[in-house]
C-alpha positions in Angstrom: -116.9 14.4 2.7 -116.6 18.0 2.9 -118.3 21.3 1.7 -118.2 22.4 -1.8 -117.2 25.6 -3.7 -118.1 26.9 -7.3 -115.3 25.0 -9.8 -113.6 28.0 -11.2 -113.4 27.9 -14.9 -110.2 25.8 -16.3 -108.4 26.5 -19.4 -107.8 22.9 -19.8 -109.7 19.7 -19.5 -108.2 16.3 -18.5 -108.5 13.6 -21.4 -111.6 11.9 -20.9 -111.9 8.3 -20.8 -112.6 6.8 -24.0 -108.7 5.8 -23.6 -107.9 5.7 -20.3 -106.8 2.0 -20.2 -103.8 2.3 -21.9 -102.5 6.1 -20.4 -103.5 3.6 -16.9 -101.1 1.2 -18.2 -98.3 3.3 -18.8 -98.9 5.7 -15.2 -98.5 2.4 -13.9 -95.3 1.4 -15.6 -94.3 4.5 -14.9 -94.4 4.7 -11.3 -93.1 1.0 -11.0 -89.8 2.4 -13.2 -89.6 5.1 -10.5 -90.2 3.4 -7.8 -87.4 0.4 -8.3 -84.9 2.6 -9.6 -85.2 4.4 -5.7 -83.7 0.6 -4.2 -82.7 -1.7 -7.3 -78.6 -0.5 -7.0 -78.8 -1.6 -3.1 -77.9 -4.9 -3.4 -75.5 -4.6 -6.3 -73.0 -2.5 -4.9 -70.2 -4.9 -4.1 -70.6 -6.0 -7.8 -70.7 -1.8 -8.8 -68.2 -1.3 -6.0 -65.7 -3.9 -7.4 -66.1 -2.8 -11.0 -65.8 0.5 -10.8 -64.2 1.2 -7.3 -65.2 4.0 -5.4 -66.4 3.0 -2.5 -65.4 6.0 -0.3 -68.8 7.6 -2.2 -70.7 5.0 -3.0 -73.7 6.6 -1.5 -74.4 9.2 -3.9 -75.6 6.5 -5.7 -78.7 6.7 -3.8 -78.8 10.0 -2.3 -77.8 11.5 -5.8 -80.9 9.9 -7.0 -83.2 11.0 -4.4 -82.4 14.3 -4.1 -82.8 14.6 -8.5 -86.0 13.6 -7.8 -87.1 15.4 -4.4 -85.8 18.8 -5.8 -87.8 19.0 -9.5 -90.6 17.9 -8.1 -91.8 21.5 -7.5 -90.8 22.3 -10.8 -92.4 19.4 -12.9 -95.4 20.8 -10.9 -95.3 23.8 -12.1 -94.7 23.4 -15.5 -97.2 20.2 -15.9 -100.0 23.3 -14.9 -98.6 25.5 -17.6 -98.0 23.3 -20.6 -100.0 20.5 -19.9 -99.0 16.7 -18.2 -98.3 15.2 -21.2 -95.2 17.6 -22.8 -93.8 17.0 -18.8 -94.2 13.6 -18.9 -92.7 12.6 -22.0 -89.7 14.6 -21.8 -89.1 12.9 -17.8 -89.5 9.6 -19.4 -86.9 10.6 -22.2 -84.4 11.9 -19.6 -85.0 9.3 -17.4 -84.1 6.9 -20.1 -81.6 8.8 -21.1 -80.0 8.5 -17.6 -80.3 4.7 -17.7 -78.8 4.4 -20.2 -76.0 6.0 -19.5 -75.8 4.6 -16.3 -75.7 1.0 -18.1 -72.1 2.9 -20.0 -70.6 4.0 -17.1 -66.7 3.8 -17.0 -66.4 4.7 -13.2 -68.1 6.0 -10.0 -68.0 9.6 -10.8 -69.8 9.3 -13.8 -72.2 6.5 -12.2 -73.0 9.0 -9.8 -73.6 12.2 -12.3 -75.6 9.8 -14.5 -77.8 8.5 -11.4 -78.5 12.4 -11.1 -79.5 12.5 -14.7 -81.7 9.6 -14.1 -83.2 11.6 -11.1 -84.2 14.3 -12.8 -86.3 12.6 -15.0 -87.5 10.4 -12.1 -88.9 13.5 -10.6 -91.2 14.0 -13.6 -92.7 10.5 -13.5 -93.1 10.5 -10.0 -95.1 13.8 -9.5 -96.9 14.0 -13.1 -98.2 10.2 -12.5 -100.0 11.1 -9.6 -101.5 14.4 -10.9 -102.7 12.0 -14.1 -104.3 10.3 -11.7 -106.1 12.9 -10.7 -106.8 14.2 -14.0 -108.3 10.8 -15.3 -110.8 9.6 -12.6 -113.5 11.6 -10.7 -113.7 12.1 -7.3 -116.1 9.1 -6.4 -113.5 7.0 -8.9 -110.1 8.5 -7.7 -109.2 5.9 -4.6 -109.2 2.7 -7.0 -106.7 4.2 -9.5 -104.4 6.0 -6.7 -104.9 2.3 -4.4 -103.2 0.6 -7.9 -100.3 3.4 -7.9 -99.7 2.7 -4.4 -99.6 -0.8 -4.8 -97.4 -0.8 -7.6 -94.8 1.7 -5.7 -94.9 -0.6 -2.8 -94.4 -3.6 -4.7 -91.8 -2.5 -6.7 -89.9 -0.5 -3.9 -90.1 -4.0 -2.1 -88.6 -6.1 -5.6 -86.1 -4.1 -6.0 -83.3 -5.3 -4.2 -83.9 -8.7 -5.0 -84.2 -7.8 -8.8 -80.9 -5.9 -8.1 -79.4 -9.2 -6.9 -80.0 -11.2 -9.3 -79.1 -9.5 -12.2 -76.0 -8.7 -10.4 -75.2 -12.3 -9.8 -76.2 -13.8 -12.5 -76.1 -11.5 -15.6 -74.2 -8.2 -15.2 -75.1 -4.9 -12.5 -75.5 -3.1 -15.6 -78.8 -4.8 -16.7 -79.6 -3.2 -13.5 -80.5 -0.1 -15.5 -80.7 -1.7 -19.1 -83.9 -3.0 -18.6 -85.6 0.4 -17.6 -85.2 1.2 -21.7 -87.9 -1.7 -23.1 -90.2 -1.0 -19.9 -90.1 2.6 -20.4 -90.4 2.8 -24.0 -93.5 0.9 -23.8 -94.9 3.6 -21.2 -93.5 6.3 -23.4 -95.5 4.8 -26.7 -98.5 4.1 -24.5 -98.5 8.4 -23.3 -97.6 9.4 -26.9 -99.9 7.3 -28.6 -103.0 7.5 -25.9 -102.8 10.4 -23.9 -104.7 13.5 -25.8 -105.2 16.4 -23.8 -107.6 19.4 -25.5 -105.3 22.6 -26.6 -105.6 25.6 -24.4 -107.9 27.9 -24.7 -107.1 31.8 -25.4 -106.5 33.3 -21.8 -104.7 36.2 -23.2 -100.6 36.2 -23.1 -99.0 33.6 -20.9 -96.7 34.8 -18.1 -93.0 33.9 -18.8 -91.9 30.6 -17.2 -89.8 31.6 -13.7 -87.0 29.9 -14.7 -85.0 32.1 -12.0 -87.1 30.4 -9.5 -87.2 27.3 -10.8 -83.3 27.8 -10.5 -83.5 29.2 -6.9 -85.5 26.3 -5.9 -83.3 23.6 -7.3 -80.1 25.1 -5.8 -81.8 25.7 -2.2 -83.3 22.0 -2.1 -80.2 20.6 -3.1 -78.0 22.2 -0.9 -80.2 21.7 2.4 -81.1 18.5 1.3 -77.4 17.8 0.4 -76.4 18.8 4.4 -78.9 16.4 5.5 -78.3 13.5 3.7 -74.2 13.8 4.0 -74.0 15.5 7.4 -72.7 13.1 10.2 -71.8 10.0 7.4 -69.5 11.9 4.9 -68.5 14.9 7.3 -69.2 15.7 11.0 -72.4 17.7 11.4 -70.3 21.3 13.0 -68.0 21.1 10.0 -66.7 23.4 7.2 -68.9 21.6 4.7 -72.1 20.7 7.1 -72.5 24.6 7.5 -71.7 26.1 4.2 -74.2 23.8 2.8 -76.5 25.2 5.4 -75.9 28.6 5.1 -75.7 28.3 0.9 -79.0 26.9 1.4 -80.7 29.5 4.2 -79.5 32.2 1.4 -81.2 30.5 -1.3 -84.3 30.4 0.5 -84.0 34.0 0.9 -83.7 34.4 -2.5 -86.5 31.9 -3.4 -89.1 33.8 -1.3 -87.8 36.9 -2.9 -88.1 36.0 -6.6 -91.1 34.1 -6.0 -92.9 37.1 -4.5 -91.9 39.1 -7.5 -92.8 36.6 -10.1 -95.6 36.4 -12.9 -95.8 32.9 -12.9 -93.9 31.6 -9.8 -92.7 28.0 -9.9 -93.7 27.6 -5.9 -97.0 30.1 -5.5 -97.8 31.2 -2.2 -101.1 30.1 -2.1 -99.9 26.0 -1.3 -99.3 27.6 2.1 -101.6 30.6 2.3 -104.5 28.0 2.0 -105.2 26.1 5.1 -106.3 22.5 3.8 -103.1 22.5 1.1 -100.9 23.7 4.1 -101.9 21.3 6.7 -101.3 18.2 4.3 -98.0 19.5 3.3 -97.1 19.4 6.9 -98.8 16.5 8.0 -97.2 14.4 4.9 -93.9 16.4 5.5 -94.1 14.0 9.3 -95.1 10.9 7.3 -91.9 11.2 5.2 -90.3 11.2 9.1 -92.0 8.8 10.6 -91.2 6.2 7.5 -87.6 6.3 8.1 -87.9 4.1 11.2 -89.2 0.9 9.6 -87.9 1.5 6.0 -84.1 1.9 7.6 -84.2 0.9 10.9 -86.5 -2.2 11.0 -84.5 -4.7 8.9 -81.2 -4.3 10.9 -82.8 -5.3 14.0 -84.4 -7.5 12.7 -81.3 -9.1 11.6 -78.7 -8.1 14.5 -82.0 -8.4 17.6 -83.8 -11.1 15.9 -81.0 -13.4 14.3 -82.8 -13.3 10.7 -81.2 -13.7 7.7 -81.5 -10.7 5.3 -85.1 -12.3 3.1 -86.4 -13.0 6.4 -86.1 -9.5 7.5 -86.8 -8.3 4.2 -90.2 -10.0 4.8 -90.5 -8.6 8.1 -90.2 -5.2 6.5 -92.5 -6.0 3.3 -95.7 -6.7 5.2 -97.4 -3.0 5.4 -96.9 -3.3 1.5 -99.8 -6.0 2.1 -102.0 -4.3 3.9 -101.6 -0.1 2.9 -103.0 -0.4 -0.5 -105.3 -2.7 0.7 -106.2 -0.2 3.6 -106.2 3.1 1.2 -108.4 1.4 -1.6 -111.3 0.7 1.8 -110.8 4.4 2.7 -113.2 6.1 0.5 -115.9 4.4 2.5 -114.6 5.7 5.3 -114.1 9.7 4.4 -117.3 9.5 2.2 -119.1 9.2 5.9 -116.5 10.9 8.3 -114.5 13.3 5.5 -111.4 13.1 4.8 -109.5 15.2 7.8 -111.1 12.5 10.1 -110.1 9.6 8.1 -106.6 10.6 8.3 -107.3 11.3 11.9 -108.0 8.0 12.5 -105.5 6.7 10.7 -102.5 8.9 11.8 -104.0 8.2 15.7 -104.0 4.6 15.1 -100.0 4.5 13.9 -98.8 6.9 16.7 -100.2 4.0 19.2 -98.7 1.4 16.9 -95.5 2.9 17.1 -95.3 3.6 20.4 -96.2 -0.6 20.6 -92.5 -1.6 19.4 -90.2 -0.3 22.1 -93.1 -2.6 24.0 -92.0 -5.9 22.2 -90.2 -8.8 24.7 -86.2 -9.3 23.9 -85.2 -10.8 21.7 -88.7 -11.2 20.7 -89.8 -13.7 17.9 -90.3 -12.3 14.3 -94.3 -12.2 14.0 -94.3 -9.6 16.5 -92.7 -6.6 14.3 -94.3 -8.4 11.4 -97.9 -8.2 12.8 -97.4 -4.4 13.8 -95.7 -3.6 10.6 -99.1 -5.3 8.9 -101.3 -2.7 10.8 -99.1 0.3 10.9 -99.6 -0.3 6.7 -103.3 -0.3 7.4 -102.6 2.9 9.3 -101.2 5.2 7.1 -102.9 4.2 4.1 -106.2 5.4 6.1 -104.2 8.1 6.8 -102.2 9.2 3.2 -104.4 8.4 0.3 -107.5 10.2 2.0 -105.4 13.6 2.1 -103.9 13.1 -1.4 -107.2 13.0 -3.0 -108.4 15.5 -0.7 -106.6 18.3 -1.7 -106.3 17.0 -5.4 -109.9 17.9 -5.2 -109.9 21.0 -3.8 -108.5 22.4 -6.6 -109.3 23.0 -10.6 -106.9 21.3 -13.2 -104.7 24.5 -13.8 -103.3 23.9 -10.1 -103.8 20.4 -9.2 -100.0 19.7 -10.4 -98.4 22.6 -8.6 -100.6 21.2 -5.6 -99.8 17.8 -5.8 -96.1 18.1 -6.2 -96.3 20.6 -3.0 -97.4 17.3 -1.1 -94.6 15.2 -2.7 -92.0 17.4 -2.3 -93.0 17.4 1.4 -93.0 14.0 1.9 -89.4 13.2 0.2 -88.1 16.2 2.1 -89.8 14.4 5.7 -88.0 11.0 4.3 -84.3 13.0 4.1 -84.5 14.7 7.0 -85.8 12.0 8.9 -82.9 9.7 8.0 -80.5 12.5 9.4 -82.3 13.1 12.7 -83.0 9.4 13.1 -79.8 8.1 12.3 -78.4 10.5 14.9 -80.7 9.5 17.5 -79.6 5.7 17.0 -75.9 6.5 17.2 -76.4 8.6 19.8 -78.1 5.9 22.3 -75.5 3.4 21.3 -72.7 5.6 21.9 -74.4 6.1 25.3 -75.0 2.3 25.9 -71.6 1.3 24.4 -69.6 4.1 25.7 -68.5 5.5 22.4 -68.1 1.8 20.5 -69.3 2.7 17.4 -71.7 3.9 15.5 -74.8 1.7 13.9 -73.2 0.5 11.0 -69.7 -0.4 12.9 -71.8 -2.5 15.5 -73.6 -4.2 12.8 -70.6 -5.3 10.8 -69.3 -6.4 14.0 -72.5 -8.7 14.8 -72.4 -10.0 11.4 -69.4 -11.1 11.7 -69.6 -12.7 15.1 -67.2 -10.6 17.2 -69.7 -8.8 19.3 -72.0 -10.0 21.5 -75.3 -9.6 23.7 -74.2 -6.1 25.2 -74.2 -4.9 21.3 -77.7 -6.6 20.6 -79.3 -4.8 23.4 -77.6 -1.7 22.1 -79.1 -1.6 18.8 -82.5 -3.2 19.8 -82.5 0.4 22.6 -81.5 2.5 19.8 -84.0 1.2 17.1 -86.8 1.5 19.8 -85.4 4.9 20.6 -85.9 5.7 16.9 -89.7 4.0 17.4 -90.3 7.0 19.5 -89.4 9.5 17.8 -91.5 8.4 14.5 -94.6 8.1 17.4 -93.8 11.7 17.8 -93.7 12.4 14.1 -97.0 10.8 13.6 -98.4 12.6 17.0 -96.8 16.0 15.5 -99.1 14.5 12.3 -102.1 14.5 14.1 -101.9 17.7 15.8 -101.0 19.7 12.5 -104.4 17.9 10.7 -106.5 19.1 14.2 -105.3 22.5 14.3 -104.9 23.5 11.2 -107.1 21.7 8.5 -110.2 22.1 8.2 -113.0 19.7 9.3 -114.7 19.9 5.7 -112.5 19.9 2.9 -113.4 23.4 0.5 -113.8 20.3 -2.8 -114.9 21.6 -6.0 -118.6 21.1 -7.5 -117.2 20.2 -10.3 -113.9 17.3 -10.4 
């Protein structure tokens, strides 16, 4: 599995497991709030839309949410290794709530939008302090069961939620949509007040103020880049005034990051998540799975619609599959790096999808709908040989007063993959139907136009050539994957004696 180092002393120690079931129980309520609160609004925006109006920036509804979440995730991190997981977790859960419930009081879009933020910011707590809890909880030899059950839940729940969106749209009111976050979560918030005990610290001398002026650096710098990514080419053209102050604000800020963080005590992003080879390589290699997810997660259920003629639950099924067979896939893969380690597990995992992906642009036209299904079934198996193995990995290369820092750095990496890879992918696909079209439209304009029956084959064969074009590029993503983890991680993983 990989060679061992000395533990070096903690000043905390994780809760041990007289009461683990019910902290399990709320981790995993947790992560399923998170998790449908990412895609729950999708199918509810006409009902939002017509409400509230709006619908020039509808959007943020999403991308406001995301980027709340992608952009604290350093800084939840960081503070869950200073003050403990549980003060962090309890105060995301109460700003989380807090969000939904203003969500659910909303009087128009604007304030939808700021409350969505308000929601993300606590979503960002749940989302990286779950999985370090995870961590925390189970030993090594124990740690794939609990983080196969997370993944499961995410991917059920990611896959529920615009169906639960619907329907309480439709039948009850949109706002229920964020209503019934405050029972769940106040059971998960009881469950971590009442359960989760975590021993006092130790006396290590005086702690090193918080760097809140990093914390700050980091939040502006995410949000701006991250702001240019998601909103250049769909609210603004990419050379525009606001495309490249945002990218300027942010190549300032990251200046300014790097310089505070090199002079801080404490600093909110350390520079040993890059200076050390394993932590860096997994960043980078979960940095291209955030890439390389865009393609199915965005790009799949259109053509499977406009190519293949589905209706939306059809392609929604089409889609859903890999959520069968990943946390199926990552529970087996301790069996696998227990005999090969865990680089070479995700080796074989990441080399397995590249081919996989390369396979679609392969499929016959139109094609029938168990051929995407049946390589979106093993591309699941794929990754989850391929992400779970380096998440526990590097969990376990480090003591508790890191492992949150480290596992947000892996997050963080992953979300910021997912953002970018939506902006480079979605360019690529308007791109090659601009080129097959001759300027017709972009993706969404030739899919409203198949849907409502006034295009025809030329404009099928245009998106099924731009979402295999996108195919590509996530087979170069996951190739870029598999040449970061041979390069630059090492064979063994450096894992503590003592987990």
């Amino acid at each position: 599995m990989g060679s061992t180092r000395p533990a070096t002393p903690d000043t905390v120690r994780p809760a041990g497991p007289a009461r683990r079931g019910p902290v399990v129980a709320a981790l995993m309520l947790a992560m399923a709030l998170a998790a449908l609160d990412s895609t729950i609004v999708s199918t509810a925006v006409p009902q939002i839309v017509g409400d509230l109006g709006g619908f020039s920036v509808f959007s943020w509804l999403f991308s406001g949410y995301l980027l709340a979440v992608t952009v604290t995730l350093p800084v939840y991190g960081k503070l869950s290794d200073t003050f403990g997981r549980k003060p962090v977790l309890v105060a995301g859960a109460v700003l989380f709530l807090l969000g939904s419930l203003l969500c659910a009081l909303a009087w128009n879009m604007g304030a939808l939008i700021a409350f969505r933020i308000v929601q993300g910011l606590g979503g960002g707590a749940l989302q990286g302090t779950v999985q370090t809890l995870a961590a925390d909880l189970y030993p090594l030899k124990e740690r794939p069961k609990i983080q196969a059950r997370l993944s499961t839940v995410w991917a059920l729940s990611a896959v529920a939620g615009p169906g639960l969106g619907g329907v309480l749209a439709a039948y009850a009111d949109w706002r229920w949509i964020f209503l019934v976050n405050l029972p769940v979560g106040a059971v998960a918030l009881w469950l971590i007040v009442r359960h989760l005990h975590e021993p006092g610290r130790e006396a290590a001398g005086p702690r090193a103020p918080v760097d809140w002026a990093g914390a700050l650096a980091v939040f502006g710098c995410g949000g701006a880049l991250l702001t240019a990514l998601v909103q250049g080419g769909v609210a603004w053209p990419w050379w525009s005034a606001p495309s490249l102050t945002l990218f300027g604000t942010g190549l300032v800020l990251l200046v300014a990051v790097v310089v505070i963080e090199r002079r801080a005590a404490d600093p909110i992003m350390p520079g040993w998540v890059w200076r050390r080879r394993t932590i860096a390589a997994v960043n980078l290699a979960l940095g291209a799975l955030g890439l390389l997810m865009v393609a199915p997660t965005v790009f799949l259920p259109t053509y499977a619609q406009s190519v293949l003629g589905l209706a939306p639950v059809a392609a929604g099924f089409v889609l859903s599959v890999w959520t069968l067979s990943w946390p199926v896939s990552a529970a087996l893969s301790q069996h696998v790096y227990r005999r090969i380690g865990f680089r070479d597990t995700a080796l074989l995992g990441i080399g397995t999808a590249t081919l996989i992906l390369l396979a679609f642009p392969f499929l016959p036209y139109p094609g029938h709908a168990w051929q995407p299904a049946a390589l979106m079934l093993l591309l699941g198996a794929a990754l989850g040989l391929f992400q779970l193995p380096l998440i526990v990995g590097v969990q376990s290369t480090v003591g508790w007063s890191e492992r949150g820092t480290a596992t947000a750095s892996v997050l963080f990496c992953r979300q910021t993959g997912q953002t970018a890879g939506a902006a480079v992918f979605g360019a690529v696909a308007n791109g090659v139907l601009a080129a097959r079209l001759g300027g017709a439209g972009d993706l969404d304009a030739v899919t409203r136009a198949l849907d409502s029956g006034t295009a025809g084959e030329p404009f099928r064969r245009a998106i099924a050539d731009a979402v295999h074009a996108v195919y590509l590029g996530a087979a170069s993503a996951a190739a870029l994957a598999f040449l970061v983890l041979l390069v630059l991680a090492p064979r063994r993983f450096p894992v503590l004696t003592k987990d």
